[in-house]
TORSERO-575091 format. One record per residue (C-alpha): y, z, x; residue number from 1. Coordinates in nm, 4 decimals. Each point is the difference from the previous one (the first is absolute). Example, Ala and Ser with C-alpha at 12.3 -4.5 7.8 and 13.67 -1.06 7.14 Angstrom:
<migus>
MIGU|-0.4500|0.7800|1.2300|1
MIGU|0.3440|-0.0660|0.1370|2
</migus>
This chain:
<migus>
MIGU|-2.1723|-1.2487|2.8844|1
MIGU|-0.1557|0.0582|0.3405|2
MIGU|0.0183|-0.2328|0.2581|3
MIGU|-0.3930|0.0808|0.0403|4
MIGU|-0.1203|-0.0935|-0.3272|5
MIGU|-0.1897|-0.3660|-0.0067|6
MIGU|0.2184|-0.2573|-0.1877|7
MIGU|-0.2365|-0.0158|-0.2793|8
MIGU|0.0136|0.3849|-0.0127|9
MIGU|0.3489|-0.0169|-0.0379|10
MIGU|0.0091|-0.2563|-0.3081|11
MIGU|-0.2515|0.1918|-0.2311|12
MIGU|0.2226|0.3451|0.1085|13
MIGU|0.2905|-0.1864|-0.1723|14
MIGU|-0.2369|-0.1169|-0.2353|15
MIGU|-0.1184|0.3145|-0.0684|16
MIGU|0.3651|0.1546|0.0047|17
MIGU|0.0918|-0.2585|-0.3230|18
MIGU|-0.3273|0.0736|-0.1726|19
MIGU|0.1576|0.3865|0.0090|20
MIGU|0.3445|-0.0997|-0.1279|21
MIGU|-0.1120|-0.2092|-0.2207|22
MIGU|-0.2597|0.2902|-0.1324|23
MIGU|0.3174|0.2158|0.0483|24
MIGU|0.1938|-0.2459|-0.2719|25
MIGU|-0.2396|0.0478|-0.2420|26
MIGU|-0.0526|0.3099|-0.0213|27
MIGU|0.3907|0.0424|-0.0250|28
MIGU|0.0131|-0.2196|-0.2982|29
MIGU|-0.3052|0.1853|-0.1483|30
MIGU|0.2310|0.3425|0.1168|31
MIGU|0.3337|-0.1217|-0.1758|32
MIGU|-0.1712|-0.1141|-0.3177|33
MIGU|-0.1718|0.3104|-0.0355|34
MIGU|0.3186|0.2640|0.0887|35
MIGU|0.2214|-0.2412|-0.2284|36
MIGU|-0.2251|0.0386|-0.2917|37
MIGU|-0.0264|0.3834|-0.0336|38
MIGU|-0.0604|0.0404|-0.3642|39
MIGU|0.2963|0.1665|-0.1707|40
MIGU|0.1221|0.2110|0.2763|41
MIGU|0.3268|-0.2491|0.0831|42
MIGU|0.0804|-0.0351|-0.3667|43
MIGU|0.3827|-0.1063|-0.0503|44
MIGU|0.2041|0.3084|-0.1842|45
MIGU|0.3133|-0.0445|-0.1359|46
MIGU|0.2937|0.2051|-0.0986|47
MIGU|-0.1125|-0.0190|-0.3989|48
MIGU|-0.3151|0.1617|0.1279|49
MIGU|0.1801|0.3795|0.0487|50
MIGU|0.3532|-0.0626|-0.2080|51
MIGU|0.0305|0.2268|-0.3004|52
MIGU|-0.0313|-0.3726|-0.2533|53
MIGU|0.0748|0.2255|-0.3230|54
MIGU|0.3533|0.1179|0.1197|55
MIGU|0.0457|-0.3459|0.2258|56
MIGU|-0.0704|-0.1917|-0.2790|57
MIGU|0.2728|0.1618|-0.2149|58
MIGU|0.2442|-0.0177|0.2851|59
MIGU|-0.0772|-0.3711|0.0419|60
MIGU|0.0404|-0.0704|-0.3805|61
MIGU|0.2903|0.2110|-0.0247|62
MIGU|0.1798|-0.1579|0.2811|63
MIGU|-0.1028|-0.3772|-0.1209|64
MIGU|0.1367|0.1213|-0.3671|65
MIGU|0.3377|0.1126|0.1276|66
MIGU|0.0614|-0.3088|0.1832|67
MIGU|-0.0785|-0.1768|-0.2730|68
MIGU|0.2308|0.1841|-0.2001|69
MIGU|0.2479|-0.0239|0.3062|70
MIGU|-0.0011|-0.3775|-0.0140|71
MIGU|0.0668|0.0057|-0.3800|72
MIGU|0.2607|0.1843|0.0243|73
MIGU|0.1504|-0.2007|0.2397|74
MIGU|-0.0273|-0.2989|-0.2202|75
MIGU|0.1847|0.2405|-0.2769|76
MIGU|0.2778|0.0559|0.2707|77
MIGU|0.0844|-0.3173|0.1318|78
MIGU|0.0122|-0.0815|-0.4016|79
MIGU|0.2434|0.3178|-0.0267|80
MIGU|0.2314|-0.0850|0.2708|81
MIGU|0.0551|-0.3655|-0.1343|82
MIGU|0.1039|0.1429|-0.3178|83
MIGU|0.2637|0.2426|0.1654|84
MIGU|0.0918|-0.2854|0.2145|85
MIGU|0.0746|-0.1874|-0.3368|86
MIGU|0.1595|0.2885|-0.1548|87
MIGU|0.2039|0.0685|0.3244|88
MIGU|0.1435|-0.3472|-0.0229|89
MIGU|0.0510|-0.0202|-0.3383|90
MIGU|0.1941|0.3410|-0.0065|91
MIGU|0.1994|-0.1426|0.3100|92
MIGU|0.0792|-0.3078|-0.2035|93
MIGU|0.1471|0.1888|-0.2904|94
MIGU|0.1980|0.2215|0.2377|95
MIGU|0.1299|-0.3081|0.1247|96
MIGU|0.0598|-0.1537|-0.3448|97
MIGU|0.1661|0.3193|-0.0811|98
MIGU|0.2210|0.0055|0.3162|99
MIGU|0.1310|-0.3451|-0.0827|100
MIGU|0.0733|0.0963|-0.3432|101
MIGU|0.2305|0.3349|0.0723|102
MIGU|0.1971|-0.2254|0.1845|103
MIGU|0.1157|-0.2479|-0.2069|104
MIGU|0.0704|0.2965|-0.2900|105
MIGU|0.2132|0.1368|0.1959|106
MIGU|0.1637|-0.3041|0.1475|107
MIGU|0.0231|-0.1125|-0.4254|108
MIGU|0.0812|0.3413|-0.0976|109
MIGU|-0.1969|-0.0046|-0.3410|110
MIGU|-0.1023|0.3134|-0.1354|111
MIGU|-0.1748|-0.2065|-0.2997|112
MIGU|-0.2568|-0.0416|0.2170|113
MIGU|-0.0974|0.3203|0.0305|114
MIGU|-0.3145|-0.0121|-0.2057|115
MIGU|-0.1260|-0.2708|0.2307|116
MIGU|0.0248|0.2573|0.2833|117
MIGU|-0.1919|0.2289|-0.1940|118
MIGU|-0.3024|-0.2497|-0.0359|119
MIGU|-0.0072|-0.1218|0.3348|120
MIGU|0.0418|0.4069|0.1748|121
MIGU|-0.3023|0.0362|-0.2204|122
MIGU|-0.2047|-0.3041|0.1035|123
MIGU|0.0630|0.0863|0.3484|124
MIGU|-0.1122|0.3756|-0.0284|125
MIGU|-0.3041|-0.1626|-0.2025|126
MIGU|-0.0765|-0.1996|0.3111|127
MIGU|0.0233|0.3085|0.2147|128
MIGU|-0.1810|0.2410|-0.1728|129
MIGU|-0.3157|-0.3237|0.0325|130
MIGU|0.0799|-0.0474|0.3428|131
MIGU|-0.0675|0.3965|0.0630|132
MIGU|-0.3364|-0.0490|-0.2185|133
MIGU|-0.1065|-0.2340|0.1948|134
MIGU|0.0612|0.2219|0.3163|135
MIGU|-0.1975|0.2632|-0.1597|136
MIGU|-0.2954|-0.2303|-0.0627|137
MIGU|0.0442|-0.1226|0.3693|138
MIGU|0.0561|0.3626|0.1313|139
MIGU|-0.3306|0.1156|-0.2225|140
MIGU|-0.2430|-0.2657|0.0994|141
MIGU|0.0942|0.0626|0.3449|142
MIGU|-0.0996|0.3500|-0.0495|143
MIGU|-0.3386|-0.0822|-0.1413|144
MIGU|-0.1149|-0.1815|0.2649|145
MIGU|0.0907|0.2267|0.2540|146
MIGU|-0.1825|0.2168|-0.1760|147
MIGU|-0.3090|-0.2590|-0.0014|148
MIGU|0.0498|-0.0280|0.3721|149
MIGU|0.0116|0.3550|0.0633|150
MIGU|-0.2976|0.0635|-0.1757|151
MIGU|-0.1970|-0.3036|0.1669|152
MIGU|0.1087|0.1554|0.3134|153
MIGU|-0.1780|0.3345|-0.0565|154
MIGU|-0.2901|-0.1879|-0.1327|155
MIGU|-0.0558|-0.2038|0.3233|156
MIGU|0.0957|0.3654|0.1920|157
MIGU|-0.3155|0.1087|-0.2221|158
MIGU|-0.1977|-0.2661|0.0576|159
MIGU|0.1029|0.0087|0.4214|160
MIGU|-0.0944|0.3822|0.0371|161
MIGU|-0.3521|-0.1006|-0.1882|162
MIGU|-0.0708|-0.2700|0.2599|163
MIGU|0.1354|0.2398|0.2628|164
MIGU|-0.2667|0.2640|-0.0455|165
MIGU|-0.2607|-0.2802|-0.0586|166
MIGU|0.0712|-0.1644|0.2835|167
MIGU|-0.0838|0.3326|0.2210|168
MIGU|-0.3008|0.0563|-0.1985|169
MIGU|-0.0679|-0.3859|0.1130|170
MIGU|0.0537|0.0597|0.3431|171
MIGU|-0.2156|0.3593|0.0244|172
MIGU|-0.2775|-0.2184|-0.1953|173
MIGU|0.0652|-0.3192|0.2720|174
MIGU|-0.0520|0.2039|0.2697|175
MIGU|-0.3031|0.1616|-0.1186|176
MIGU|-0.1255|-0.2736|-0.0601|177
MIGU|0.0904|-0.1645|0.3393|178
MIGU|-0.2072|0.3276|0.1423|179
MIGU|-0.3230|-0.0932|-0.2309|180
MIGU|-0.0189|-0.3473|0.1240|181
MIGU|0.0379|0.0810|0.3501|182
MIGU|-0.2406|0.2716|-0.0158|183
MIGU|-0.1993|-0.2875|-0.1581|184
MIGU|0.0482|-0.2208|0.2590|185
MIGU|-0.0836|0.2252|0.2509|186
MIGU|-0.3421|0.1123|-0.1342|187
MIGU|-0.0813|-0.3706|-0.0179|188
MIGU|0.1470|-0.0877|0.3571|189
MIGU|0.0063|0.2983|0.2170|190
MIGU|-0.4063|-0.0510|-0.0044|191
MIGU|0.0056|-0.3403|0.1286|192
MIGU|0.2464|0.1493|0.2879|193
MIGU|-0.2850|0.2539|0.0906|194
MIGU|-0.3070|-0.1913|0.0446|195
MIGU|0.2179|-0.3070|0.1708|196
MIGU|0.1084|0.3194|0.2530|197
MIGU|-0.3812|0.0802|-0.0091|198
MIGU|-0.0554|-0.4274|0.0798|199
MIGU|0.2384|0.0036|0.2685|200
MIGU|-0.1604|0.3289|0.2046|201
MIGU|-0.3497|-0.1264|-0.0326|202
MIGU|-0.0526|-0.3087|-0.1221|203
MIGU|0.2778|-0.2717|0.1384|204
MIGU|-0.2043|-0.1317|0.3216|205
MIGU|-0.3035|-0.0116|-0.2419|206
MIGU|-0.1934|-0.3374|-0.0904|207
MIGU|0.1655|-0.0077|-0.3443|208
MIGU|0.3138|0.0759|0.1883|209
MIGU|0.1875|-0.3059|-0.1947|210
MIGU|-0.0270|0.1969|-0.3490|211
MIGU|0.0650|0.2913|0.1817|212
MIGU|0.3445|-0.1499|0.0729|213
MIGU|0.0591|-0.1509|-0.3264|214
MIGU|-0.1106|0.3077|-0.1820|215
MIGU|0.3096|0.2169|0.2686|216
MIGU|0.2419|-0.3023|-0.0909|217
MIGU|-0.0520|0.0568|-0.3784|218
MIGU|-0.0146|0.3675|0.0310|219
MIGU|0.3855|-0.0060|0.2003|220
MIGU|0.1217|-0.2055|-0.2372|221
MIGU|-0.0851|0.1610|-0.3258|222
MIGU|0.1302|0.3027|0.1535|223
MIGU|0.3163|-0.0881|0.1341|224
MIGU|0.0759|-0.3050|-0.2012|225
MIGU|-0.1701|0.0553|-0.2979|226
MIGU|0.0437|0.4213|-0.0194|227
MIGU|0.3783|0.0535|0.1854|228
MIGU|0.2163|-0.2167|-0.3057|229
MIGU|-0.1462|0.2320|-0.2333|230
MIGU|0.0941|0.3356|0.1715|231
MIGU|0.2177|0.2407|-0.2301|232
MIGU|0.3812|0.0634|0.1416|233
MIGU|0.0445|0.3110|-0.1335|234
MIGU|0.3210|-0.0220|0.1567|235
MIGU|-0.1732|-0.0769|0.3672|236
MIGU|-0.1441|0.2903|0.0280|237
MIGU|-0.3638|-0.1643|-0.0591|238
MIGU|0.0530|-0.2819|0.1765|239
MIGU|0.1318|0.2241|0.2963|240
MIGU|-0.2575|0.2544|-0.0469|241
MIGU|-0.2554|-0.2647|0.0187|242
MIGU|0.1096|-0.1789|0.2824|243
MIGU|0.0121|0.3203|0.1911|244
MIGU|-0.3528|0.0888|-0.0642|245
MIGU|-0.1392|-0.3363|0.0931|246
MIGU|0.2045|-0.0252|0.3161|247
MIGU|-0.1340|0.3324|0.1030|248
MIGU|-0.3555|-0.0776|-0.1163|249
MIGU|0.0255|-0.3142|0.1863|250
MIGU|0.1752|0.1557|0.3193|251
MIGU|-0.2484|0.2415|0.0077|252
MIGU|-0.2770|-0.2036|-0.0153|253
MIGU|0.1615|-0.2217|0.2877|254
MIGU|0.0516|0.3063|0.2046|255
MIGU|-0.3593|0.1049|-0.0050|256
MIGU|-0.1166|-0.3358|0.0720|257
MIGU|0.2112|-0.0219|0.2784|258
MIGU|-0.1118|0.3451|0.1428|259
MIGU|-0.3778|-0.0930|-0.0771|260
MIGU|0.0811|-0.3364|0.1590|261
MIGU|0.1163|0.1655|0.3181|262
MIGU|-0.2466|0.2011|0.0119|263
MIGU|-0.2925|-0.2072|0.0206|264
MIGU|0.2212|-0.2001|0.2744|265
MIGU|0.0173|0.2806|0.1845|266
MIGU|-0.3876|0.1308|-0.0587|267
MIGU|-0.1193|-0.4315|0.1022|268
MIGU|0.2382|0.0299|0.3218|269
MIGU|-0.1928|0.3096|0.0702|270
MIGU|-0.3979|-0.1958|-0.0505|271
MIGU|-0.1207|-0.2115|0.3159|272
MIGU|0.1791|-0.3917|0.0525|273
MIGU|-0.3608|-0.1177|-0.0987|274
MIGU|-0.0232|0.1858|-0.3049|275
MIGU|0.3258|-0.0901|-0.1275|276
MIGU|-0.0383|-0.3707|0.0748|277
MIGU|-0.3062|0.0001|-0.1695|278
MIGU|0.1676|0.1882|-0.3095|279
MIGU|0.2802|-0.3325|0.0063|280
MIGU|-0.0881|-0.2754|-0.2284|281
MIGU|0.0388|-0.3396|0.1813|282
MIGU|0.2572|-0.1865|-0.2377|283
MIGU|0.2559|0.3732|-0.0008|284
MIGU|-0.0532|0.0016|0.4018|285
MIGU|0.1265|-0.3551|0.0434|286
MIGU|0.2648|0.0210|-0.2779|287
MIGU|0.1355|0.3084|0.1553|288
MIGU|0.0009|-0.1666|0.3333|289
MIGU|0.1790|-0.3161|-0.1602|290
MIGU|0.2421|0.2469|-0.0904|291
MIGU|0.0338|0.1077|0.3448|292
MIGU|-0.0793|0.3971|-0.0699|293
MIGU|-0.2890|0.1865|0.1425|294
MIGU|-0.3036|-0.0635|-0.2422|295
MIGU|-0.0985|0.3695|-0.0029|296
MIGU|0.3173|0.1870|0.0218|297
MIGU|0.2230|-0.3106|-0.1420|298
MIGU|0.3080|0.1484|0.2417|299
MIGU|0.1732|-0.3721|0.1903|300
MIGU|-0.1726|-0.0797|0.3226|301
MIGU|0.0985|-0.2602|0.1810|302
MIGU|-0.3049|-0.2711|0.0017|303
MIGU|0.1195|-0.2471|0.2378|304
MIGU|0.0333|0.2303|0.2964|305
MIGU|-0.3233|-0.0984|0.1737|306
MIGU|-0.0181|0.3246|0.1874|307
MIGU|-0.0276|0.2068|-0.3282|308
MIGU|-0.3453|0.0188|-0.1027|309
MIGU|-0.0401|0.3400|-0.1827|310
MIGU|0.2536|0.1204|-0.2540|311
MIGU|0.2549|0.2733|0.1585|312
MIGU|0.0444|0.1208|-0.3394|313
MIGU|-0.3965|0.1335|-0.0738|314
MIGU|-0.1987|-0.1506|0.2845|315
MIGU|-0.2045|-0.2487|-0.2272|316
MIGU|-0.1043|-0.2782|0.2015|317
MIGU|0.1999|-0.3468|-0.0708|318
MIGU|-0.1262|-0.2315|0.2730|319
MIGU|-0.3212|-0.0395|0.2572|320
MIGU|-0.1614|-0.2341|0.1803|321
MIGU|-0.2885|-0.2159|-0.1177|322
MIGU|-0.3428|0.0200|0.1657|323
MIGU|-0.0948|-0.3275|0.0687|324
MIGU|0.3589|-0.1181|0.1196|325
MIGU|0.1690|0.2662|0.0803|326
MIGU|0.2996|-0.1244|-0.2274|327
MIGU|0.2252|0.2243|-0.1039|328
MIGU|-0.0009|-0.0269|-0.4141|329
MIGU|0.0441|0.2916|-0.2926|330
MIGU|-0.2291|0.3150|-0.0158|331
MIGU|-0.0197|-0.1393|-0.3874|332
MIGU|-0.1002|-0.3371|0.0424|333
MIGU|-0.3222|-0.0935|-0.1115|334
MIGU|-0.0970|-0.2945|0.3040|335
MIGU|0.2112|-0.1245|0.2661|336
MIGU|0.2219|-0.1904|-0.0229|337
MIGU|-0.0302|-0.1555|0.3563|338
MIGU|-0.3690|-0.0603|0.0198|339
MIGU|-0.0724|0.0685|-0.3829|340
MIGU|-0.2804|0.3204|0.1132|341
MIGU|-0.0651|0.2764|-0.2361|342
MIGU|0.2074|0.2993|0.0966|343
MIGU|-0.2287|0.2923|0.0592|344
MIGU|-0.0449|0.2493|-0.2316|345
MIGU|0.1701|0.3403|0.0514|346
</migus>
C-alpha cells in the first residue's frame, strides 16, 4: 500500500482486496463443481470393457476346472503313495521273514521243509508284484496331474495373452479419453483465461476493480490448477509441447510489453517536465519516490542529496522551492510542508 493513501483508504483497499478473494473462492468452488461433474466424459473403463469375454471366459473356466481336477488328483496321490508305502513295508517285512527263515534251514539242514520254502518264495513275490502296483498307481496319478497342471498352465498363458492385448486396447482407449476431457476442460476454461487477460488490460484499476481481481484469481486457478492435472502424457510430449508454447506465448507477450513499456518512457522523457508531471498520478509519484527511484523514469536517484533537484536520468523535476516560504519541498507535493501553502500549479 502507499505510504500516501489516508488510513481509512487503506482499510477499505484491504477490505476491498478480501471482498475479491473471497468472490475469487466462490467462484472456484462453483469452477471445481462444475469441471468435476462433466457428464459421462470421465467414465471409469475397465479391462472387461475391450477383453475378448467369449475366449477369456473359456480360458478362465478351463484353468479353474484343471485345478480342480489338479487338487483331486492330488488327494488320489497322497492316497496312492500310502498304499505303496504299506506295500513297501509289508514286502520288506516278508523279505525279512524270509531271510530269517533260510537261515535256520540251513543251519537245521531239513530238506522236509522244502514245501514251506515254496509258500513263503511265493508270498514274498505276491508282496512284490503289489508293491510294484502300487508304484504304478503312484507313478500314473503323478502323470495325470502333471498333465492337469500343464494344461492349467496354457489356459492361464491363454487367458494372459487375452488381457495382454486388452490391456493395450485399454490404454489407446485411456488416453483418448484423457485427450477428450482435456479438450473438454479447455473449451470450458481457456475462455475464462481470455476475458480475465481482457480484465487485467482494461479493466483492473476500474471501480469494480475488486471483481475484476476475483474474477483473474478464479480464472488462474481453473487454468493452472484446475486444467494442468488433467493434461494427457502422451509420453511428455504434450505436456512438453504445451509448456513450450505457453512459455513462448507468455515470453512474447512480456517482450512486447517491455519494448512498448520503454517506449513510452522514452517518448514521456522526450514531452516538457510540466507535461509529464501533470501526466503522474499523485499516490504512483509519492510511492515511486518512497521507493527512492525517479517517479517518471523509475531509474535510483539519490533523494537525500539536497543539491539534486532534477532527475539526471530524464530531467523531470523532483524538488523546488515553495512560493510563500521559499522552502525547499517536492515538485509533487500538493502544499508545503513548512508553511502548509498550495504549491503552484505547473
Amino acid at each position: 500500500m502507499s505510504k500516501a493513501q489516508r488510513l481509512s483508504e487503506k482499510w477499505f483497499r484491504l477490505l476491498l482486496w478480501i471482498i475479491a478473494i473471497v468472490f475469487a473462492g466462490f467462484l472456484i468452488g462453483l469452477g471445481g463443481t462444475l469441471v468435476k461433474n462433466l457428464p459421462l466424459v470421465e467414465q471409469y473403463l475397465t479391462l472387461e470393457d475391450f477383453i475378448d469375454r467369449p475366449a477369456a471366459e473359456q480360458a478362465r473356466q478351463e484353468s479353474e476346472q484343471q485345478r480342480r481336477l489338479a487338487q483331486d488328483i492330488r488327494d488320489t496321490l497322497d492316497q496312492a503313495r500310502l498304499k505303496l508305502e504299506v506295500a513297501r513295508q509289508d514286502s520288506l517285512a516278508a523279505r525279512d521273514s524270509l531271510d530269517a527263515w533260510l537261515a535256520s534251514r540251513r543251519a537245521t539242514q531239513q530238506s522236509s521243509r522244502d514245501a514251506e520254502l515254496l509258500q513263503r518264495t511265493e508270498a514274498l513275490e505276491r508282496l512284490k508284484n503289489a508293491e510294484r502296483s502300487a508304484r504304478a498307481a503312484v507313478e500314473a496319478e503323478q502323470q495325470r496331474l502333471l498333465d492337469a497342471q500343464q494344461a492349467a498352465g496354457r489356459a492361464e498363458q491363454r487367458l494372459q495373452e487375452l488381457e495382454k492385448q486388452a490391456r493395450e486396447r485399454l490404454q489407446d482407449e485411456v488416453q483418448r479419453q484423457e485427450l477428450k476431457v482435456f479438450l473438454y476442460r479447455l473449451a470450458l476454461t481457456l475462455p475464462f483465461l481470455v476475458v480475465a487477460g481482457w480484465l487485467f488490460a482494461r479493466q483492473r484499476r476500474s471501480t469494480w476493480w475488486p471483481f475484476v481481481w476475483g474474477f483473474i484469481f478464479f480464472a488462474l486457478f481453473v487454468f493452472f490448477v484446475e486444467l494442468v492435472p488433467y493434461l494427457p502424457s502422451y509420453g511428455g510430449y504434450v505436456r512438453h509441447a504445451v509448456g513450450i508454447l505457453i512459455t513462448v506465448l507468455v515470453g512474447r507477450q512480456a517482450i512486447v510489453a517491455l519494448n512498448r513499456y520503454l517506449e513510452r518512457q522514452r517518448q514521456a522523457e522526450a514531452r516538457p517536465d510540466a507535461e509529464r508531471r501533470q501526466e503522474l498520478s499523485y499516490d504512483t509519484a509519492l510511492a515511486r519516490l518512497a521507493k527512492k527511484v525517479c517517479p517518471g523514469c523509475e531509474r535510483p536517484v539519490d533523494l537525500d542529496n539536497p543539491q539534486i533537484d532534477y532527475c539526471p536520468h530524464c530531467g523531470i523535476c523532483l524538488f523546488d522551492h515553495c512560493g510563500e516560504c521559499q522552502q525547499r519541498k517536492s515538485a509533487f507535493a500538493r502544499f508545503c510542508h513548512a508553511c502548509g501553502a498550495p504549491a503552484a500549479r505547473p
